[in-house]
KOLMILO-970946 format. One line per 8 residues: their letters; for each residue x, y, z of N, C-alpha, C, O. Coordinates in Angstrom, 2 decimals, padded with zeros to 5 digits. Each point is the difference from the previous one (the first is absolute). Example, Ala and Ser with C-alpha at 12.3 -4.5 7.8 and 13.67 -1.06 7.14 Angstrom:
<atoms>
AS) 013.19/-005.69/007.80/-000.89/001.19/000.00/000.90/001.20/000.00/001.04/-000.02/000.66  -001.39/001.07/-001.38/000.82/001.19/000.06/-000.77/001.09/000.73/000.51/001.11/000.17
</atoms>
This chain:
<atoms>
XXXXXXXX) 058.64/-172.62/-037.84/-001.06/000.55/-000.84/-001.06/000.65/000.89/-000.42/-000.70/000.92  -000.11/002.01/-001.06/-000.70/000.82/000.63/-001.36/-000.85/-000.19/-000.27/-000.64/-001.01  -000.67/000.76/002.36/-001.86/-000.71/-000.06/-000.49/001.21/-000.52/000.02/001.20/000.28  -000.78/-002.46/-001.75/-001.18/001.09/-000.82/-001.13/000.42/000.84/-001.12/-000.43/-000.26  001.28/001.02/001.00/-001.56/000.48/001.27/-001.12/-000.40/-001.12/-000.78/-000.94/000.10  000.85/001.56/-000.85/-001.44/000.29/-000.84/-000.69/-001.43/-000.67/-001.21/-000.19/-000.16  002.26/-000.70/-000.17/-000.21/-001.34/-000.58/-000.44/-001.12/001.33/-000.84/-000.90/000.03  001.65/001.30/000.83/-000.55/-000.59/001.36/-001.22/000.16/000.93/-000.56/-000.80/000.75
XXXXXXXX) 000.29/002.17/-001.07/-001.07/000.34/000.33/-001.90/-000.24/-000.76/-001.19/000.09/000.32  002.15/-000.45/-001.55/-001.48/-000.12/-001.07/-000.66/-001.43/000.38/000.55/-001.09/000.14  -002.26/001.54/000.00/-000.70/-001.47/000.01/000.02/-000.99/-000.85/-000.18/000.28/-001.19  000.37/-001.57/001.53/-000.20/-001.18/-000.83/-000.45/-000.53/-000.50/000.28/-001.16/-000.29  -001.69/002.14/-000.23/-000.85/-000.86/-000.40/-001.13/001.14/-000.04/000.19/001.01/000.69  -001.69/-001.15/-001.68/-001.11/001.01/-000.08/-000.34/000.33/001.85/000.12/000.98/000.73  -000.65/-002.59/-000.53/-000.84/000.27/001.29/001.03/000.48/001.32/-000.38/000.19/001.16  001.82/-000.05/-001.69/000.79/000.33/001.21/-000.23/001.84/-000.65/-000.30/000.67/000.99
XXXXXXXX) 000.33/-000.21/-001.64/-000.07/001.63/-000.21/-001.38/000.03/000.36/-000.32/001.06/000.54  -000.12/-001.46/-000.59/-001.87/-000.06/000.56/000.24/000.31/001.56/-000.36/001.04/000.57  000.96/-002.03/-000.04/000.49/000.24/001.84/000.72/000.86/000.26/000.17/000.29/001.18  000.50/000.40/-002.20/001.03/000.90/000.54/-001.52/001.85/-000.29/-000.43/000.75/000.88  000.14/-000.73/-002.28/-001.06/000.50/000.03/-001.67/000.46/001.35/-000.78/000.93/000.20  001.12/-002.54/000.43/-000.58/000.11/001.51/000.48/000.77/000.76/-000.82/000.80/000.45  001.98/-000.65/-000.05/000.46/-000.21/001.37/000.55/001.81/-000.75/000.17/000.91/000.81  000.01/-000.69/-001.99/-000.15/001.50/-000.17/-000.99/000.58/000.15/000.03/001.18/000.36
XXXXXXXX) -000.98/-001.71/-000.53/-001.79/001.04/000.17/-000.01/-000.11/001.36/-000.09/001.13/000.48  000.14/-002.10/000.48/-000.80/-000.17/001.57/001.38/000.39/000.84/-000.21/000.09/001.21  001.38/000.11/-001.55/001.29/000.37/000.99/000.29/000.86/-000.04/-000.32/000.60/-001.02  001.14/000.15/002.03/000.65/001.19/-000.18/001.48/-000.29/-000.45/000.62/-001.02/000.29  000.00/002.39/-001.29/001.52/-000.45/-000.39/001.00/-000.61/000.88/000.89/-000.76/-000.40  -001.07/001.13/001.62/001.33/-000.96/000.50/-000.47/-001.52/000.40/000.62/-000.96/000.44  -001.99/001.17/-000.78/-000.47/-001.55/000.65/000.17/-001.33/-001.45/-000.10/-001.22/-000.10  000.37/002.30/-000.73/-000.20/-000.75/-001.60/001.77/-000.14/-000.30/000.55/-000.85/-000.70
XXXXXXXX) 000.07/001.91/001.44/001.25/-000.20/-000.11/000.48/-001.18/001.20/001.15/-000.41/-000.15  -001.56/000.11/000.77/000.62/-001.02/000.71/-000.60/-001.42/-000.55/000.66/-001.00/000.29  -001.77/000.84/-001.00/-000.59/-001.09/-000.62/001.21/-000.61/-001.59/000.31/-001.10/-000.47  000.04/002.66/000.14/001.15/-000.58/-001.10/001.20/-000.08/000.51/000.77/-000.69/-000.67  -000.23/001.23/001.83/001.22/-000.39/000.36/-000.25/-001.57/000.40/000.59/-000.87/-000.63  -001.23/000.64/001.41/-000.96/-001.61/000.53/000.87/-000.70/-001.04/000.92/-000.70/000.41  -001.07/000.80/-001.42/-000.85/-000.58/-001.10/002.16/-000.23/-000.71/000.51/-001.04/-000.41  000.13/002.40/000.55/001.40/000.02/-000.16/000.44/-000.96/000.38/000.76/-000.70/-000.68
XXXXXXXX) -001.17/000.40/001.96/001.01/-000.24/000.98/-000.37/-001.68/000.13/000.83/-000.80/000.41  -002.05/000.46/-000.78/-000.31/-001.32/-000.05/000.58/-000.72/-001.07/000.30/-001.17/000.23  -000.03/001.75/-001.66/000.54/-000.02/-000.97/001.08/-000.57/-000.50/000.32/-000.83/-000.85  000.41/001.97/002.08/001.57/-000.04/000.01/000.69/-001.41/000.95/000.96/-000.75/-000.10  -002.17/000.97/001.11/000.92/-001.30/000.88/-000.67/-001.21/-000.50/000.64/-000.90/000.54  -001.55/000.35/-001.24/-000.46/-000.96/-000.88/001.19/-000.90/-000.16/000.16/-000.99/000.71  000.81/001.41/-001.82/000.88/-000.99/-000.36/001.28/-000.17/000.78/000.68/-000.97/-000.34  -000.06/001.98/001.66/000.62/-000.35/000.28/000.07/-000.91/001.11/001.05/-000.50/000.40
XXXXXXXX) -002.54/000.22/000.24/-000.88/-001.37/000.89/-000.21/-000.68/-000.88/-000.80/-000.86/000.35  001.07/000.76/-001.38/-000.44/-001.42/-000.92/-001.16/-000.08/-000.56/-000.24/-001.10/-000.49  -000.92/002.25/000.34/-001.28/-000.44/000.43/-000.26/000.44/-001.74/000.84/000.64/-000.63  -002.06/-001.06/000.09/-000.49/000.38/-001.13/-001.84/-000.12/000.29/-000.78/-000.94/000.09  000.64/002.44/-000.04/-001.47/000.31/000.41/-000.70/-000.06/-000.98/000.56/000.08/-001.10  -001.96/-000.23/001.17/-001.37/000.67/-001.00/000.54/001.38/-000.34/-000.87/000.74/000.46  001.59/-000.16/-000.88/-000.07/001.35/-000.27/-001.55/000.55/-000.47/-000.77/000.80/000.53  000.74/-001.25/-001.23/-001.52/000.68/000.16/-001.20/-000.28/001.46/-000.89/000.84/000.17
XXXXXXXX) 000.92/-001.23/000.13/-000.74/-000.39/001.01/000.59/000.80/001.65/-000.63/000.60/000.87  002.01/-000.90/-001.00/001.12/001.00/000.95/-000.42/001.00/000.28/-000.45/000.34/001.09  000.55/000.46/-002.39/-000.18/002.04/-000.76/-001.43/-000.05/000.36/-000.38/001.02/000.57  -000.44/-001.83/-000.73/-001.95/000.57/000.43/000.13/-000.42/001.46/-001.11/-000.13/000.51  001.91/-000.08/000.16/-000.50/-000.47/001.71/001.07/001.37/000.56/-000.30/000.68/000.98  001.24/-000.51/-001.59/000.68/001.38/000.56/-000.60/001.36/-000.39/000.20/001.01/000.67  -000.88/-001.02/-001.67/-000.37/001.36/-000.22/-001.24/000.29/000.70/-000.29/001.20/000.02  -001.05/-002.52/000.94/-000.36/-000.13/-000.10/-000.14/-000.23/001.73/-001.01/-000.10/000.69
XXXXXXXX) 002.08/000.07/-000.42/000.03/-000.66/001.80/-000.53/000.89/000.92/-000.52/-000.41/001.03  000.61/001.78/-001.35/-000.22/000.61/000.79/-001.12/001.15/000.14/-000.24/000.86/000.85  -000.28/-001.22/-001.94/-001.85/000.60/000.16/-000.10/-000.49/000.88/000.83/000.70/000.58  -001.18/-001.44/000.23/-000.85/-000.26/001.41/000.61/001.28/001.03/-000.43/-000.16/001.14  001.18/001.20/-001.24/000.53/001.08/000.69/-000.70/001.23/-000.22/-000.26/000.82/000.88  -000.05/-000.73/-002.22/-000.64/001.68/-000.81/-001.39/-000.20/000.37/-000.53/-001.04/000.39  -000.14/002.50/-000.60/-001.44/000.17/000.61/-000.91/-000.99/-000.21/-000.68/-000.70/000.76  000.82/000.80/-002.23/-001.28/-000.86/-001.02/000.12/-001.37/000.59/-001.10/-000.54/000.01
XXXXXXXX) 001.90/-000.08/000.40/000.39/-001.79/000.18/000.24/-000.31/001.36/000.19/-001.18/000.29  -000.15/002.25/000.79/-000.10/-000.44/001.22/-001.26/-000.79/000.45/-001.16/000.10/-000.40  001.80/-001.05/001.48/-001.01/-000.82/000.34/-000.07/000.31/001.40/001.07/-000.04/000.60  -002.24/000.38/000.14/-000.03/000.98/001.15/000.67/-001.32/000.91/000.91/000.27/000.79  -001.30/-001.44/-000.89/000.55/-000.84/001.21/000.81/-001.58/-000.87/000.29/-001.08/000.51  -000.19/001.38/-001.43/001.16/-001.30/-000.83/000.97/000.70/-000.31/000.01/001.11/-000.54  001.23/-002.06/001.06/001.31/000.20/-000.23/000.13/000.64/-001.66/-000.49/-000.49/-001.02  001.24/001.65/001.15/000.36/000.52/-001.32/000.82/-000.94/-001.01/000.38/000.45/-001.08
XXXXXXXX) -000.18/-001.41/001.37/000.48/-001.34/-001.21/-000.58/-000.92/-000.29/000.38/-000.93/-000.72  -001.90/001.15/001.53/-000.55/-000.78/-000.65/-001.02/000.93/-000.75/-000.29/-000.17/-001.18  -000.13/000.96/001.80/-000.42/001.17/-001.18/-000.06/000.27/-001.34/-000.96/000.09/-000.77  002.79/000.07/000.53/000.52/000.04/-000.78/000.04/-001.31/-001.02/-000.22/000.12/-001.21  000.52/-001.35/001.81/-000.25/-001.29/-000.83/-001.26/-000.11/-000.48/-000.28/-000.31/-001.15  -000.73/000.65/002.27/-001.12/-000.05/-001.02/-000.38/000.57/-001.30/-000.63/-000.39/-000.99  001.31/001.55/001.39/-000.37/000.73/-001.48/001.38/-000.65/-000.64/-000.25/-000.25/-001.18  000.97/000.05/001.35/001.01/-000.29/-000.93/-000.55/-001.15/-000.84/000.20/-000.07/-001.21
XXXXXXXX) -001.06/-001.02/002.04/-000.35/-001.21/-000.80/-001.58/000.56/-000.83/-000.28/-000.69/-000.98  -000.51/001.58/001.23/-000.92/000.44/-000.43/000.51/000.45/-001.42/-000.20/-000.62/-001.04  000.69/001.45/001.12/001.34/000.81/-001.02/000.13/-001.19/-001.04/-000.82/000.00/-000.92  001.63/-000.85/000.98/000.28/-001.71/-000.46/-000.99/-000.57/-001.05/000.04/-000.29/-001.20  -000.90/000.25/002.16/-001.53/-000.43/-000.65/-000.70/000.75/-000.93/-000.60/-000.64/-000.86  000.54/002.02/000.84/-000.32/000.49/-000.95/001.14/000.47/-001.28/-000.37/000.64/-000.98  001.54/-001.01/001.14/000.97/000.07/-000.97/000.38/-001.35/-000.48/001.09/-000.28/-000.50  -002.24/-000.68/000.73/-000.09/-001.26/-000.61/000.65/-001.60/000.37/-000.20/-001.09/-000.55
XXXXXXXX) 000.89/001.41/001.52/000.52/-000.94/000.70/-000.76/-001.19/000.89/-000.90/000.31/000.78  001.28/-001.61/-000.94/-001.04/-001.03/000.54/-000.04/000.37/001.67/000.66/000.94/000.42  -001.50/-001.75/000.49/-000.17/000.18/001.45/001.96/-000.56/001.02/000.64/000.33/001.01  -000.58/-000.84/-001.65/001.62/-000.60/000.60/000.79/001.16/-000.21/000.44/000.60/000.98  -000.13/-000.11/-002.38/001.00/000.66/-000.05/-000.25/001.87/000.69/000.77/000.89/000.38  -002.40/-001.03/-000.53/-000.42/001.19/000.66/000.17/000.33/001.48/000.44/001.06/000.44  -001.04/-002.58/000.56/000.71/-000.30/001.21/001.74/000.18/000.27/000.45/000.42/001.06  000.27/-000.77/-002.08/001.39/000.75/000.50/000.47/001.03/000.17/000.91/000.35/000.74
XXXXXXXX) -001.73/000.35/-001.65/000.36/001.65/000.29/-000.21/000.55/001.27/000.58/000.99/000.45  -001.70/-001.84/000.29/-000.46/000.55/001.16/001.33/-000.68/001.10/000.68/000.55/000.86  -000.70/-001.47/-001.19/000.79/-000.79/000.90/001.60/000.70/000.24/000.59/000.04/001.09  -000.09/000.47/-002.31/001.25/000.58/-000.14/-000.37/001.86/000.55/000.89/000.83/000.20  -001.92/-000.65/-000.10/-000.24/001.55/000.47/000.11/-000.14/001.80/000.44/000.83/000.79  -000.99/-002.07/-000.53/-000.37/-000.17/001.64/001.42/-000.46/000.49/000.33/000.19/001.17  000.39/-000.70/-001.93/001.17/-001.01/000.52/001.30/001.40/000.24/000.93/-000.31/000.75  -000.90/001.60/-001.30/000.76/000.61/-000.05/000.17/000.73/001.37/000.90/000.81/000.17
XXXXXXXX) -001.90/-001.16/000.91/000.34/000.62/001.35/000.03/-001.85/000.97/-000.19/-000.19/001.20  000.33/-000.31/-001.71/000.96/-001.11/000.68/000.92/000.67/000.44/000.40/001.10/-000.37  000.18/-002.18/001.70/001.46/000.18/000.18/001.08/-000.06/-000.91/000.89/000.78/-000.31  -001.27/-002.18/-000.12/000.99/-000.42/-001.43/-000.80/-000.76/-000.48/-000.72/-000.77/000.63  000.79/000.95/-002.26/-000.53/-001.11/-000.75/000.83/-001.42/-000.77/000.69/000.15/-001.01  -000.85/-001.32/001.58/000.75/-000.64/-000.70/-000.07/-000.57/-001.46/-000.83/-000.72/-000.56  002.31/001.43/000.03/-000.33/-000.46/-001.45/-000.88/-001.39/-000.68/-000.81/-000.07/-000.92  001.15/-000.52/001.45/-000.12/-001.29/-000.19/-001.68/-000.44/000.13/-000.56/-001.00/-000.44
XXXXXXXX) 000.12/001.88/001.03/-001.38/-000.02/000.01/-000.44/001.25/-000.67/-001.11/-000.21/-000.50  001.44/001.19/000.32/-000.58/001.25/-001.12/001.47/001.14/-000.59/000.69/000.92/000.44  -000.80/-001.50/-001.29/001.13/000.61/-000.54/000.13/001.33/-000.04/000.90/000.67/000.50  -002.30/-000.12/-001.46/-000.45/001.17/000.35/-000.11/000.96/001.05/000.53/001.10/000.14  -001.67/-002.01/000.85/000.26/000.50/001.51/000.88/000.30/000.72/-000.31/000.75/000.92  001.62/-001.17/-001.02/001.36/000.39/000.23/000.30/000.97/-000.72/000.28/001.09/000.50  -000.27/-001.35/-002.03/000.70/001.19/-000.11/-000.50/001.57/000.53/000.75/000.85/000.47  -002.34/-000.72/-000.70/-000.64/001.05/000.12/000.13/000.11/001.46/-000.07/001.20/000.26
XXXXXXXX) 000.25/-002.00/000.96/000.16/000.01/001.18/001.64/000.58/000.54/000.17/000.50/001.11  000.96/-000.70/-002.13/001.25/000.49/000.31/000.17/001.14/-000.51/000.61/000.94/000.51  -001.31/-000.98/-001.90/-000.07/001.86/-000.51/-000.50/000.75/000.68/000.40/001.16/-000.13  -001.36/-001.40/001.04/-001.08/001.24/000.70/000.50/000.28/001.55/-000.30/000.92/000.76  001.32/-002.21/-000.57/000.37/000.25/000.98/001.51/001.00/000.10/000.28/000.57/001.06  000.50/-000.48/-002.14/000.91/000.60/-000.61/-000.90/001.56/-000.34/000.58/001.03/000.32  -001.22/-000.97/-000.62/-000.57/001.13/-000.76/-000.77/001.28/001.09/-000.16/001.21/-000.20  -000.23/-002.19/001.54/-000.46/000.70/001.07/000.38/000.00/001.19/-000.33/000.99/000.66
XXXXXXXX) 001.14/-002.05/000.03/000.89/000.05/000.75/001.45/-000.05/000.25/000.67/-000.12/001.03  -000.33/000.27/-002.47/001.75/000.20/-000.43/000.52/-001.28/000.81/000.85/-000.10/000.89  -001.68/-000.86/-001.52/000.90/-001.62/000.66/000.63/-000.65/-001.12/-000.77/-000.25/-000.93  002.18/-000.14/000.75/000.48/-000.64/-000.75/000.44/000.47/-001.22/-000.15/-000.51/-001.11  000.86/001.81/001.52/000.63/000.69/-001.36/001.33/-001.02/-000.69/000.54/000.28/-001.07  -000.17/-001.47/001.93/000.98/-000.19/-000.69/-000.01/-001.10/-001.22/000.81/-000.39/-000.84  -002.09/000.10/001.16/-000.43/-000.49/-001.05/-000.15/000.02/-001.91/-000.12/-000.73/-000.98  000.22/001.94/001.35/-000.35/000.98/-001.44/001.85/000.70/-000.31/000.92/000.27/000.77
XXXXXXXX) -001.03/-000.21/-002.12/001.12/000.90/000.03/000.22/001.48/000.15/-000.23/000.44/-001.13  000.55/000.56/001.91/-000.14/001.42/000.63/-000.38/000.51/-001.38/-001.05/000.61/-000.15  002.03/-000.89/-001.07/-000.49/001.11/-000.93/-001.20/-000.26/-000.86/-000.31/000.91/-000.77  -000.64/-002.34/000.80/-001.44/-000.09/-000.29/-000.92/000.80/001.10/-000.98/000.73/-000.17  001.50/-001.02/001.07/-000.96/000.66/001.32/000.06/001.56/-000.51/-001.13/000.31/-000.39  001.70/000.34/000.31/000.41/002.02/-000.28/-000.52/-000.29/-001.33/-001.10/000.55/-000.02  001.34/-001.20/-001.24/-000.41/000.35/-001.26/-001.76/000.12/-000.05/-000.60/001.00/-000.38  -000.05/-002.31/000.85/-001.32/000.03/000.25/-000.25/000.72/000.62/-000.95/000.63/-000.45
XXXXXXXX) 001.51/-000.04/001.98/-000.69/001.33/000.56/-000.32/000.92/-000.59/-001.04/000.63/000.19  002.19/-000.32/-001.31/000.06/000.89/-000.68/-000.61/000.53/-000.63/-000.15/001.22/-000.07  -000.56/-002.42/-000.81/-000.68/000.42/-000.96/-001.80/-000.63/000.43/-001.01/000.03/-000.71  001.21/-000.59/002.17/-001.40/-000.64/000.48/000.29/000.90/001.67/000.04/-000.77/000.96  000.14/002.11/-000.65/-000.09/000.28/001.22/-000.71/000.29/000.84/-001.11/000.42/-000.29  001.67/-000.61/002.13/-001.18/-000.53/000.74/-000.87/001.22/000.38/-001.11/000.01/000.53  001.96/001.07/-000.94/-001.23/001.16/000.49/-000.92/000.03/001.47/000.99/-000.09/000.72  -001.77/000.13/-000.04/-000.26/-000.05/001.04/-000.29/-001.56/000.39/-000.67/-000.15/001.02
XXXXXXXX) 000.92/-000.52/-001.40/-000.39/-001.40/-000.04/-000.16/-000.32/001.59/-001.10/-000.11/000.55  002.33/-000.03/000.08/000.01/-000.44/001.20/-000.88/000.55/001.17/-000.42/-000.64/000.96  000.16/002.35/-001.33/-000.79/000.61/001.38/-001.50/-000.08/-000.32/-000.93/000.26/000.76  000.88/-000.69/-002.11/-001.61/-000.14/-000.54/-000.17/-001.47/000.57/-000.78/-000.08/000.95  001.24/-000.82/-001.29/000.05/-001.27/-000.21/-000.29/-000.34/002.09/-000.77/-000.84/000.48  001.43/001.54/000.07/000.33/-000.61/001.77/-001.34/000.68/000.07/-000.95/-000.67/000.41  000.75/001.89/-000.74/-001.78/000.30/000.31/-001.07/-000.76/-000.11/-001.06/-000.14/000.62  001.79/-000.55/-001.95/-001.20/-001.33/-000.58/-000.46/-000.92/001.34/-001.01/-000.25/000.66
XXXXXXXX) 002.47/-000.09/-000.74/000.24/-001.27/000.91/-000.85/000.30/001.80/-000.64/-000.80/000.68  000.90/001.86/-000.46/-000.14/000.51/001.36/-001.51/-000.09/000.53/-000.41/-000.47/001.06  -000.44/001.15/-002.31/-001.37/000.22/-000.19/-000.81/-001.81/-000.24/-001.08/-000.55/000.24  001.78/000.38/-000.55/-000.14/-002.20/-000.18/-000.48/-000.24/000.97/-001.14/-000.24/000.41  002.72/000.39/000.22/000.21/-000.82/001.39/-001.02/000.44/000.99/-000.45/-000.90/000.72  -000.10/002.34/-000.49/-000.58/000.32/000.70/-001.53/-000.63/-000.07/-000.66/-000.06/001.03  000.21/-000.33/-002.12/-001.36/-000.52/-000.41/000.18/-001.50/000.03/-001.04/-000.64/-000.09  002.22/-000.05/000.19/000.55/-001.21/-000.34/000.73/-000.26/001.01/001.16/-000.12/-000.40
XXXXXXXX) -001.21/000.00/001.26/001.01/-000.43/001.25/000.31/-001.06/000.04/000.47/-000.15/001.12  -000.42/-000.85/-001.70/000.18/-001.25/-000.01/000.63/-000.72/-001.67/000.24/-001.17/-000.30  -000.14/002.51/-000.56/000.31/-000.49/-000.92/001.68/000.31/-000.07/000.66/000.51/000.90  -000.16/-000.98/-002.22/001.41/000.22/-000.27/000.17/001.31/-000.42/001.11/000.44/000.31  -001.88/000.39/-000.95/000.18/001.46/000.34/000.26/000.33/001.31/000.89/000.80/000.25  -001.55/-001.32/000.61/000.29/000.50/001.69/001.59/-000.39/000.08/000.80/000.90/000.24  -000.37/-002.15/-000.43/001.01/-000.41/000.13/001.00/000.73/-000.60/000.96/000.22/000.74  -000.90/000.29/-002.03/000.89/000.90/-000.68/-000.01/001.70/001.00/000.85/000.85/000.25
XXXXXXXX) -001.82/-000.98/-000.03/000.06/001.68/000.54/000.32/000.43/001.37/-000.04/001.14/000.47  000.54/-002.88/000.42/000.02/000.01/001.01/001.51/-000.21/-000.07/000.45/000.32/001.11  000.37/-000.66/-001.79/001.33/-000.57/-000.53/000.28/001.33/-000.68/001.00/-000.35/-000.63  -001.12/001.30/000.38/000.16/001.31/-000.23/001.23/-000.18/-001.54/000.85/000.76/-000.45  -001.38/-002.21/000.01/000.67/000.47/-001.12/000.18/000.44/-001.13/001.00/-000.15/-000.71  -002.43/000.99/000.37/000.32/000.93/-001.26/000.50/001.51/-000.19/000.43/000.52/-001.03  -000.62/000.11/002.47/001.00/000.60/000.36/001.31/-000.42/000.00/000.58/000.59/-000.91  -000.04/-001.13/001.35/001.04/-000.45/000.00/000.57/-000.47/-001.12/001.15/-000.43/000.08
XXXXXXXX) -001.68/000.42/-001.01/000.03/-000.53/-001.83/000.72/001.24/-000.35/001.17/000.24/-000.28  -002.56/000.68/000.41/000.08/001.25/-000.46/001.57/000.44/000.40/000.67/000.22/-001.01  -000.14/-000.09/001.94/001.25/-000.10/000.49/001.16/-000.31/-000.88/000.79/000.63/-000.70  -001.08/-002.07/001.08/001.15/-000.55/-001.00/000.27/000.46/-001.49/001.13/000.17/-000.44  -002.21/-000.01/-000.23/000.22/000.15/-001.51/000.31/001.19/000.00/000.82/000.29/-000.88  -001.28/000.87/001.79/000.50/001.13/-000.15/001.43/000.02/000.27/000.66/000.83/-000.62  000.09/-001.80/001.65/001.53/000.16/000.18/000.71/-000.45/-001.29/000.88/000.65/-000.56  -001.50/-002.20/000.05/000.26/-000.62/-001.05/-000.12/001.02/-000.98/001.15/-000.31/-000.27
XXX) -001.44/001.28/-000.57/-000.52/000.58/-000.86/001.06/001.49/000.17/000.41/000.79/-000.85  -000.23/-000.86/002.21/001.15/001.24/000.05/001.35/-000.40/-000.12/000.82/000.91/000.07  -000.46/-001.92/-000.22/001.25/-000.62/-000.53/000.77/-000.03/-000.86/000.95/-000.78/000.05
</atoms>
């Protein structure tokens, strides 16, 4: 049976179209397109790790992770994930959510440039940590099945994603030398993403 992109792609909830609504006003398209592939790809590998997420809570920390990168939400000297968590849990709070569940959003925005997140301690954080790492450094395609990976491109594509996205990262690291942006941009692997999906994608 062919993946409904469009059913997979729809938010779960008011305050999750609210986050997706965000991350459309303050992002640029390929930066909003990699927040819903994120978001695919966390989705998809959910049940075949066993895992059963907050979906709602999931969908507002992915659409949501990566403001700490765009003009408006840079933080001249804090790591861009925590940036980003902040506003993600700010975000939270004013869409009515108590201080705990608002704190996870942040927690699941910061946890996604871990090395690895263990399930077992954030379910979420994993997933959004294996999607983004799939989504920008083309790690772990075999995870997914090839023809979800091409259908979502398809209809969610990356467009300049990767040479916008390593600029992001580059301009970080340079103000951030010590952060995990430095670390990503020194590991040269969103180039190297960019790469892969382009070979993957010519297949």
């Amino acid at each position: 049976m062919s993946l409904d992109v469009d059913a997979l792609l729809a938010p779960p909830s008011p305050v999750a179209a609210r986050a997706l609504d965000v991350v459309r006003e303050w992002s640029s398209p390929a930066l909003v397109n990699h927040c819903l592939r994120s978001w695919a790809w966390a989705s998809l590998l959910a049940p075949s790790v066993g895992l059963e997420p907050d979906r709602e809570l999931l969908f507002v920390a992915t659409m949501l992770h990566d403001l700490g990168v765009t003009p408006s939400f840079d933080a001249h000297t804090v790591a861009f994930e925590d940036a980003g968590g902040a506003v993600g849990a700010v975000f939270a709070r004013g869409a009515g959510w108590d201080a705990d569940r608002a704190r996870r959003v942040g927690e699941v925005i910061e946890r996604h440039m871990w090395r690895s997140v263990d399930p077992a301690l954030d379910a979420e954080g994993h997933l959004l940590e294996v999607a983004t790492s799939l989504d920008v450094s083309g790690v772990g395609f075999d995870h997914w099945e090839a023809t979800d990976l091409r259908a979502v491109t398809a209809v969610v594509p990356r467009l300049d994603f990767s040479a916008t996205f390593d600029g992001l990262i580059h301009e970080q690291a340079g103000r951030k030398p010590a952060s995990s942006a430095a670390r990503l941009d020194g590991s040269g692997n969103v180039a190297a993403g960019g790469a892969r999906w382009a070979d993957f994608l010519r297949v």
